[in-house]
PyMOL commands that place a pseudoatom at each C-alpha (Angstrom):
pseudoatom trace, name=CA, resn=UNK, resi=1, chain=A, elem=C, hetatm=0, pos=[70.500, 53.543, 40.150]
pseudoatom trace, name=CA, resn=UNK, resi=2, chain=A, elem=C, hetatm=0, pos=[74.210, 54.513, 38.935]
pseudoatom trace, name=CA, resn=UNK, resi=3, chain=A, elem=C, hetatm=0, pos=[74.169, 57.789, 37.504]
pseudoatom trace, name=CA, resn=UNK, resi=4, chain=A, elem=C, hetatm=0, pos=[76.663, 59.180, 34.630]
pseudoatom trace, name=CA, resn=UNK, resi=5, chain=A, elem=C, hetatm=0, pos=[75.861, 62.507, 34.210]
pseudoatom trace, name=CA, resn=UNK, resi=6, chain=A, elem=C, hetatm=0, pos=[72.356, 63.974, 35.942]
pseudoatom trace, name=CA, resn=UNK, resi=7, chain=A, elem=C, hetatm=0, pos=[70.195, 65.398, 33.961]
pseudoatom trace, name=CA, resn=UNK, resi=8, chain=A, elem=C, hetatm=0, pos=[68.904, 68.888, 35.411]
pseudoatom trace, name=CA, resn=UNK, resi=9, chain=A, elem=C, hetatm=0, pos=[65.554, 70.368, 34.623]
pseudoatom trace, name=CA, resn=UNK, resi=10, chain=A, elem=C, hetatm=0, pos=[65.807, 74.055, 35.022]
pseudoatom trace, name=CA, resn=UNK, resi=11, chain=A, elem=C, hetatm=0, pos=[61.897, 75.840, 34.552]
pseudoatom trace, name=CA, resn=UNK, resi=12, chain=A, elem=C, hetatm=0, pos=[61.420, 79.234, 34.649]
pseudoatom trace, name=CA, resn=UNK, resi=13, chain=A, elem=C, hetatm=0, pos=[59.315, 82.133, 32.618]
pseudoatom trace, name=CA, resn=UNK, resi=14, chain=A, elem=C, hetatm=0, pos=[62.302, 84.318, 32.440]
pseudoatom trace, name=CA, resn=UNK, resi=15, chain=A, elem=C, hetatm=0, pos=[64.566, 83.377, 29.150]
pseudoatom trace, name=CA, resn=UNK, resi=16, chain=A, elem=C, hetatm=0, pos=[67.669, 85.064, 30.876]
pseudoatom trace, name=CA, resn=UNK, resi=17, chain=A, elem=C, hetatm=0, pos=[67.829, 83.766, 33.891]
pseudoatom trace, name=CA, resn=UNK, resi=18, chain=A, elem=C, hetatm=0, pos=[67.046, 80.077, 32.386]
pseudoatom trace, name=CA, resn=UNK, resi=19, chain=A, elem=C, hetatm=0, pos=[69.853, 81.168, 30.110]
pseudoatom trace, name=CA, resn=UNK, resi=20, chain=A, elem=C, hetatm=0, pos=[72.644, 81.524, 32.339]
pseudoatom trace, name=CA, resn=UNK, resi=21, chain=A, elem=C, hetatm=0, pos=[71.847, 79.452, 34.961]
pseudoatom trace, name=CA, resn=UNK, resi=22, chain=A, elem=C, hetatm=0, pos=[72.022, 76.391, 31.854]
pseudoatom trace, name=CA, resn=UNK, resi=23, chain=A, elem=C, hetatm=0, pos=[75.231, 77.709, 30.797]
pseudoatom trace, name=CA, resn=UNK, resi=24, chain=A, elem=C, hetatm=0, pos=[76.636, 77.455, 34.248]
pseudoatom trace, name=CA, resn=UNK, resi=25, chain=A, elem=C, hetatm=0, pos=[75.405, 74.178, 34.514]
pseudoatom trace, name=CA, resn=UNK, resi=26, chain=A, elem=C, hetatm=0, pos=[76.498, 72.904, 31.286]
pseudoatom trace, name=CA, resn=UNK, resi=27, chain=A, elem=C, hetatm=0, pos=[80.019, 74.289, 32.379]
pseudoatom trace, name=CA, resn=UNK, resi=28, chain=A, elem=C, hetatm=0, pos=[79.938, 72.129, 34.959]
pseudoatom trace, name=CA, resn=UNK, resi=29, chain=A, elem=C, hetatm=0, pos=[79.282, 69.240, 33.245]
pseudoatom trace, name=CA, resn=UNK, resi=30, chain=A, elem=C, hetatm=0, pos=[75.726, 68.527, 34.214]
pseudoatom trace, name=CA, resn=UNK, resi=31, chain=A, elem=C, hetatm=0, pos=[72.860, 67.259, 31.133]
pseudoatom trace, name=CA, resn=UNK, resi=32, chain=A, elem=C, hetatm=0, pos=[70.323, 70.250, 30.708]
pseudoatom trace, name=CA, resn=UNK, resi=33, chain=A, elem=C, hetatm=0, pos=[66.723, 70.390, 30.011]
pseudoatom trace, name=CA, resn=UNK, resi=34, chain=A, elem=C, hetatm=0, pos=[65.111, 73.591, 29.699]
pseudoatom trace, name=CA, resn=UNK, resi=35, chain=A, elem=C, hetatm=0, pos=[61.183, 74.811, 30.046]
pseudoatom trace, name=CA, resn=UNK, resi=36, chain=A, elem=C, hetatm=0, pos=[59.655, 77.923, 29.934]
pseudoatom trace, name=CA, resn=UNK, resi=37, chain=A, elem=C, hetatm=0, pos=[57.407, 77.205, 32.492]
pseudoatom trace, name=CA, resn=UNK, resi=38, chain=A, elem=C, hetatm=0, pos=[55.364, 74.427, 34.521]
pseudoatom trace, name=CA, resn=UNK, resi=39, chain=A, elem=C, hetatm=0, pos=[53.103, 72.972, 32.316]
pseudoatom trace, name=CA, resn=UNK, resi=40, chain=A, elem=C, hetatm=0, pos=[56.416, 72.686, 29.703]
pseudoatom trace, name=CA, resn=UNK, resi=41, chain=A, elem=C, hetatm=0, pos=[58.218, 70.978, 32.402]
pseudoatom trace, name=CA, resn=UNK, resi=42, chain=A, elem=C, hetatm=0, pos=[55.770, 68.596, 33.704]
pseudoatom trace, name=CA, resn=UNK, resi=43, chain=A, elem=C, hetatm=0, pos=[55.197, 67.204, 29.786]
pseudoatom trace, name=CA, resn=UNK, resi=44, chain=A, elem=C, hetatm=0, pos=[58.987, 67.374, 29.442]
pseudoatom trace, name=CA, resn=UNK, resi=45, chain=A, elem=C, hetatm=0, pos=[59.418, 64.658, 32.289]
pseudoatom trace, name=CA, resn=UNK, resi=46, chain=A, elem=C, hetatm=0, pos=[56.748, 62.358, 31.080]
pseudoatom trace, name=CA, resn=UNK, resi=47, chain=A, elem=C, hetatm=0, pos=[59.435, 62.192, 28.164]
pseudoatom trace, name=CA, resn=UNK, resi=48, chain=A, elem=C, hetatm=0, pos=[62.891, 62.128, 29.369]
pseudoatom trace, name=CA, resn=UNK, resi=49, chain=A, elem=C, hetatm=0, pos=[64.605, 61.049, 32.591]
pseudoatom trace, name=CA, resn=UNK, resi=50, chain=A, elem=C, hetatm=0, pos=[64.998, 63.918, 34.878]
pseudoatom trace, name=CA, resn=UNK, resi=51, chain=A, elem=C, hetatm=0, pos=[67.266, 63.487, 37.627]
pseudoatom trace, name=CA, resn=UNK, resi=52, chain=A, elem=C, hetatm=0, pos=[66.297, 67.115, 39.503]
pseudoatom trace, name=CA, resn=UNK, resi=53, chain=A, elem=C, hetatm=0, pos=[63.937, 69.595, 38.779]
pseudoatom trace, name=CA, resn=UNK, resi=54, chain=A, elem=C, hetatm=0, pos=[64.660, 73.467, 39.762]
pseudoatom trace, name=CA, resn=UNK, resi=55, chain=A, elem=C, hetatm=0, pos=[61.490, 75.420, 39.353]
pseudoatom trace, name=CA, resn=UNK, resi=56, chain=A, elem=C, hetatm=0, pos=[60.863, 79.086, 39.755]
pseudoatom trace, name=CA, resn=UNK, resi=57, chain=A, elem=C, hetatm=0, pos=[57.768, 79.533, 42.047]
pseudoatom trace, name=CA, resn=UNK, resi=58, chain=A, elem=C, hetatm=0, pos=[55.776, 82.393, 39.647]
pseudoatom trace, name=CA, resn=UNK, resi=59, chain=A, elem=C, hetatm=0, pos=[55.053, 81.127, 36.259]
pseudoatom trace, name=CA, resn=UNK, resi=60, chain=A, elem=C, hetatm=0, pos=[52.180, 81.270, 33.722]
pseudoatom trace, name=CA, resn=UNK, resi=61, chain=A, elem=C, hetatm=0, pos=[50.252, 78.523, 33.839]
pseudoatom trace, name=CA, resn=UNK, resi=62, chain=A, elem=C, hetatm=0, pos=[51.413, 76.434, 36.736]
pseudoatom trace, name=CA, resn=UNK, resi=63, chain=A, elem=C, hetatm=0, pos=[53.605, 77.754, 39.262]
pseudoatom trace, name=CA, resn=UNK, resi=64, chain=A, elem=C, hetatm=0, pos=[56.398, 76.427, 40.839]
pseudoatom trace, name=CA, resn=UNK, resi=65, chain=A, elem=C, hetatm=0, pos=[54.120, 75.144, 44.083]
pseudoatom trace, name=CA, resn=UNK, resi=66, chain=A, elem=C, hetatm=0, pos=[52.134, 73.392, 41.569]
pseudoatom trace, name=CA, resn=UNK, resi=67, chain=A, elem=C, hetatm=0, pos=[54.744, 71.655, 39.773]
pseudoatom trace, name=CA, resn=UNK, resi=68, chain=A, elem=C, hetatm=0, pos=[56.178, 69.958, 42.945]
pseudoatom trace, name=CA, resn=UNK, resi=69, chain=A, elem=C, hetatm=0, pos=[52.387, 69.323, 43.748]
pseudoatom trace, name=CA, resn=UNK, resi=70, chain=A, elem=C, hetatm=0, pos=[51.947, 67.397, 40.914]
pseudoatom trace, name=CA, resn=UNK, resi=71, chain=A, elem=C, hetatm=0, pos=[55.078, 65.380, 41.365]
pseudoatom trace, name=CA, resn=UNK, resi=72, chain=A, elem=C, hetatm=0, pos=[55.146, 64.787, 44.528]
pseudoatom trace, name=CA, resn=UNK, resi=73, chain=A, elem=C, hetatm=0, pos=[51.668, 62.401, 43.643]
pseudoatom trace, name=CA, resn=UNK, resi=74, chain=A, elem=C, hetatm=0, pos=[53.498, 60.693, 40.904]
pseudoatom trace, name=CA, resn=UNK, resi=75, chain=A, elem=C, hetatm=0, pos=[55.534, 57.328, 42.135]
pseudoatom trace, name=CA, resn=UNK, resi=76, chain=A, elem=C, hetatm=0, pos=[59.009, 57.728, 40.380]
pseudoatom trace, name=CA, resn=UNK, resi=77, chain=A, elem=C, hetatm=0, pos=[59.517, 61.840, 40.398]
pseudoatom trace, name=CA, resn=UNK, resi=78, chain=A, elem=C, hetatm=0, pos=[62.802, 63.570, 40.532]
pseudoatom trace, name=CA, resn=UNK, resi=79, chain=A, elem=C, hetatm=0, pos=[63.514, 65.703, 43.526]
pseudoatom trace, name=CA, resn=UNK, resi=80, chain=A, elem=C, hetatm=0, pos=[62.749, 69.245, 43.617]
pseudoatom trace, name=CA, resn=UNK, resi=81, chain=A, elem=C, hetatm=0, pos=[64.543, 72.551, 43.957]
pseudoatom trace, name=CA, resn=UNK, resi=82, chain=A, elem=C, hetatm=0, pos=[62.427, 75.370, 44.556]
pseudoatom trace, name=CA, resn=UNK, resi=83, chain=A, elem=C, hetatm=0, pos=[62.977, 79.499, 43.280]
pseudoatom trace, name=CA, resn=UNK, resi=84, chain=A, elem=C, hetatm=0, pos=[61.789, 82.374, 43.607]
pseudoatom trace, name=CA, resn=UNK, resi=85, chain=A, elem=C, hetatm=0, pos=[62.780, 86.340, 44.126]
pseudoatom trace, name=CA, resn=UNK, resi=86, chain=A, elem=C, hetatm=0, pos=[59.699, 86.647, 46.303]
pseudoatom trace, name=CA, resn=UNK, resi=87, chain=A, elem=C, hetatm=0, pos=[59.409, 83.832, 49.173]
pseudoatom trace, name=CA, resn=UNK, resi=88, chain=A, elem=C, hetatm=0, pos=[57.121, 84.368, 52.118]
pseudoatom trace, name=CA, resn=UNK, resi=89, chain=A, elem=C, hetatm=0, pos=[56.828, 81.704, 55.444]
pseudoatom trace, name=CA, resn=UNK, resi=90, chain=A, elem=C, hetatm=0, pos=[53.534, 80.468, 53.462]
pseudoatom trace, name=CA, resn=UNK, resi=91, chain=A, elem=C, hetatm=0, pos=[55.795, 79.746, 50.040]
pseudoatom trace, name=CA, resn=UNK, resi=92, chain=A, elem=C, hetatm=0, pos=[58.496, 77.474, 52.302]
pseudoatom trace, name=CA, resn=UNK, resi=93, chain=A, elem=C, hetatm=0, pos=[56.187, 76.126, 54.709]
pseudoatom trace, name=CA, resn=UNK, resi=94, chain=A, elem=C, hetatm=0, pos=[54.427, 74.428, 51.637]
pseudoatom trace, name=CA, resn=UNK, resi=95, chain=A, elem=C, hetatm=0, pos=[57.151, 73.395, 49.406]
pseudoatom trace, name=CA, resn=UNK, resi=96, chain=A, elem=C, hetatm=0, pos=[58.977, 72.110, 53.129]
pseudoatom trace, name=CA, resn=UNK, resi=97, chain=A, elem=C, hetatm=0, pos=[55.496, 69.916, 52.977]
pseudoatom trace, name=CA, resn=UNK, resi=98, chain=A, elem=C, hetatm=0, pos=[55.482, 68.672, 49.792]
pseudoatom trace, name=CA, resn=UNK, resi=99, chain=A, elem=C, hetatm=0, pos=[58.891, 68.024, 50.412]
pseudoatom trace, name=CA, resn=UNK, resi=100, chain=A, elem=C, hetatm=0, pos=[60.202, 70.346, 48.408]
pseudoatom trace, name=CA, resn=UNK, resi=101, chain=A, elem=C, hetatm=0, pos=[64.693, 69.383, 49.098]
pseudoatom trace, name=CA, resn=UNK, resi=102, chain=A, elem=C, hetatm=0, pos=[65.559, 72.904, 49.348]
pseudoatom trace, name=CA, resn=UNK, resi=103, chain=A, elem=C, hetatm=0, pos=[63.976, 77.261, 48.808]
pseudoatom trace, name=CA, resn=UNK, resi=104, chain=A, elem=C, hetatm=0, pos=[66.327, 79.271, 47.420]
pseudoatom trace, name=CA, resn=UNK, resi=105, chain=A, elem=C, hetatm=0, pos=[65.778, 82.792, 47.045]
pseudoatom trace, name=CA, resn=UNK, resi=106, chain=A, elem=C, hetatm=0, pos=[66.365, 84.573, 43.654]
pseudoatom trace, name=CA, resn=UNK, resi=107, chain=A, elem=C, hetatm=0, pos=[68.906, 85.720, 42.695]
pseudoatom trace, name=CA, resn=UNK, resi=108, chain=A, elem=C, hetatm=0, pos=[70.693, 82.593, 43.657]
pseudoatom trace, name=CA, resn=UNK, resi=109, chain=A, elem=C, hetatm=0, pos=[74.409, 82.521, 42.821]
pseudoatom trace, name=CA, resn=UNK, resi=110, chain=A, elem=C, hetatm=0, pos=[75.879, 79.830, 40.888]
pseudoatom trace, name=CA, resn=UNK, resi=111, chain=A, elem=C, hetatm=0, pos=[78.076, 78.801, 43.711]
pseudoatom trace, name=CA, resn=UNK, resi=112, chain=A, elem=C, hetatm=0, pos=[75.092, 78.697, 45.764]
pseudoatom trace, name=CA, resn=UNK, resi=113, chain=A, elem=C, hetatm=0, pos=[73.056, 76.465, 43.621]
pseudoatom trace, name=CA, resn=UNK, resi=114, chain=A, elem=C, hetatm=0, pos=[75.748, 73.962, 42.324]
pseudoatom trace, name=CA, resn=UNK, resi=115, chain=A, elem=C, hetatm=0, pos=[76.033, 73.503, 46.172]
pseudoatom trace, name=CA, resn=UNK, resi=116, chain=A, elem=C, hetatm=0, pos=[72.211, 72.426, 46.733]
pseudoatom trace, name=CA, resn=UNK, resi=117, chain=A, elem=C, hetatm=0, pos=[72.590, 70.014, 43.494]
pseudoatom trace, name=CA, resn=UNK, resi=118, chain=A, elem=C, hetatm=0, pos=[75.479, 68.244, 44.387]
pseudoatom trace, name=CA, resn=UNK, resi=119, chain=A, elem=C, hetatm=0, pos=[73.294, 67.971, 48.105]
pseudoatom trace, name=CA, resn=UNK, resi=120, chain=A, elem=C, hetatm=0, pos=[70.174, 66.700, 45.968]
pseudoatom trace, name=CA, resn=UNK, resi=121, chain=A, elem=C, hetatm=0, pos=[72.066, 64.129, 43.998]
pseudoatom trace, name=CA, resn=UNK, resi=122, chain=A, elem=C, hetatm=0, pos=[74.329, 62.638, 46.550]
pseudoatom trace, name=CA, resn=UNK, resi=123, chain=A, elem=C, hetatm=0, pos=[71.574, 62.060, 49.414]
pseudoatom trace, name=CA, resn=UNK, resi=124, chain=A, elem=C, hetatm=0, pos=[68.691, 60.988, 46.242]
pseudoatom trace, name=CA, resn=UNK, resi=125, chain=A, elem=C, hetatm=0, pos=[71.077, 58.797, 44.277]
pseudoatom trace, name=CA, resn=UNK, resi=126, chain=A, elem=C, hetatm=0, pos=[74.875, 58.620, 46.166]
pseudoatom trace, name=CA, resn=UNK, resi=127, chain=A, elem=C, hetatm=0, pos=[75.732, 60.449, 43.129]
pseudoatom trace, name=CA, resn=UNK, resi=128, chain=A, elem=C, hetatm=0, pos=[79.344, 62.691, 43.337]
pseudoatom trace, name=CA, resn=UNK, resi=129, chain=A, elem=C, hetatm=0, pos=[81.052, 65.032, 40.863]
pseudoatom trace, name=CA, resn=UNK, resi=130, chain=A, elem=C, hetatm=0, pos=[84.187, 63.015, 39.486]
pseudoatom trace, name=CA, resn=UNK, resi=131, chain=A, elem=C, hetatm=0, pos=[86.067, 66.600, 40.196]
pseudoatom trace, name=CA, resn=UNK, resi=132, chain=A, elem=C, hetatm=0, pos=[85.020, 69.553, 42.067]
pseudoatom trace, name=CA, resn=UNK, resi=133, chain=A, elem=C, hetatm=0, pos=[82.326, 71.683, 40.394]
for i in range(1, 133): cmd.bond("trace and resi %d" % i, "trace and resi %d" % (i + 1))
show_as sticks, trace
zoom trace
């Protein structure tokens, strides 16, 4: 599958941090889709093409862990990023089976995280930035 321009799916419960991490994003020319948490993201996908989801691990409603869960028994799901300010060896050990690409810990700089993507898309889909992000 050639890609264009990936479409990101960045979940998480707090506004601001969903907020920036977008606009960084966005600056570097990536598509956007935001939720506010994991039930909103897994109805977004059923939706719209989603290329990778980042979720934050603690959520109303579903967490992060349950998102990938969910996914990870669907045929055609996107890859997944996990977050979270509050990771424990139980946390990694159980996205690492669900095969979760990549933890990060919170707060995650942009740097950081446009790192991981650009990891995610070109081993998923052979998919590099036309210039360097």
């Amino acid at each position: 599958m050639m890609l264009d321009i990936p479409n990101l799916l960045v979940t998480d419960d707090d506004a601001a941090f969903r907020q920036v991490v977008c606009e960084g994003l966005l600056r570097r020319g990536f598509q956007v889709t935001e939720a506010g948490d994991g039930q909103e993201a897994l109805d977004l996908m059923q939706h719209s093409t989603v290329h990778l989801a980042l979720v934050d691990q603690h959520m109303p409603r579903l967490t992060g862990l349950d998102v990938i869960r969910r996914l990870s028994e669907a045929p055609e799901s996107p890859p997944c990023v996990l977050m979270s300010a509050e990771l424990d060896d139980v946390v990694r050990a159980e996205a690492k089976r669900m095969r979760a690409f990549d933890v990060l810990s919170k707060p995650v700089r942009m740097q950081q995280l446009a790192g991981v993507i650009c990891q995610v898309l070109e081993a998923v889909y052979d998919w590099r930035p036309s210039k360097p992000l």
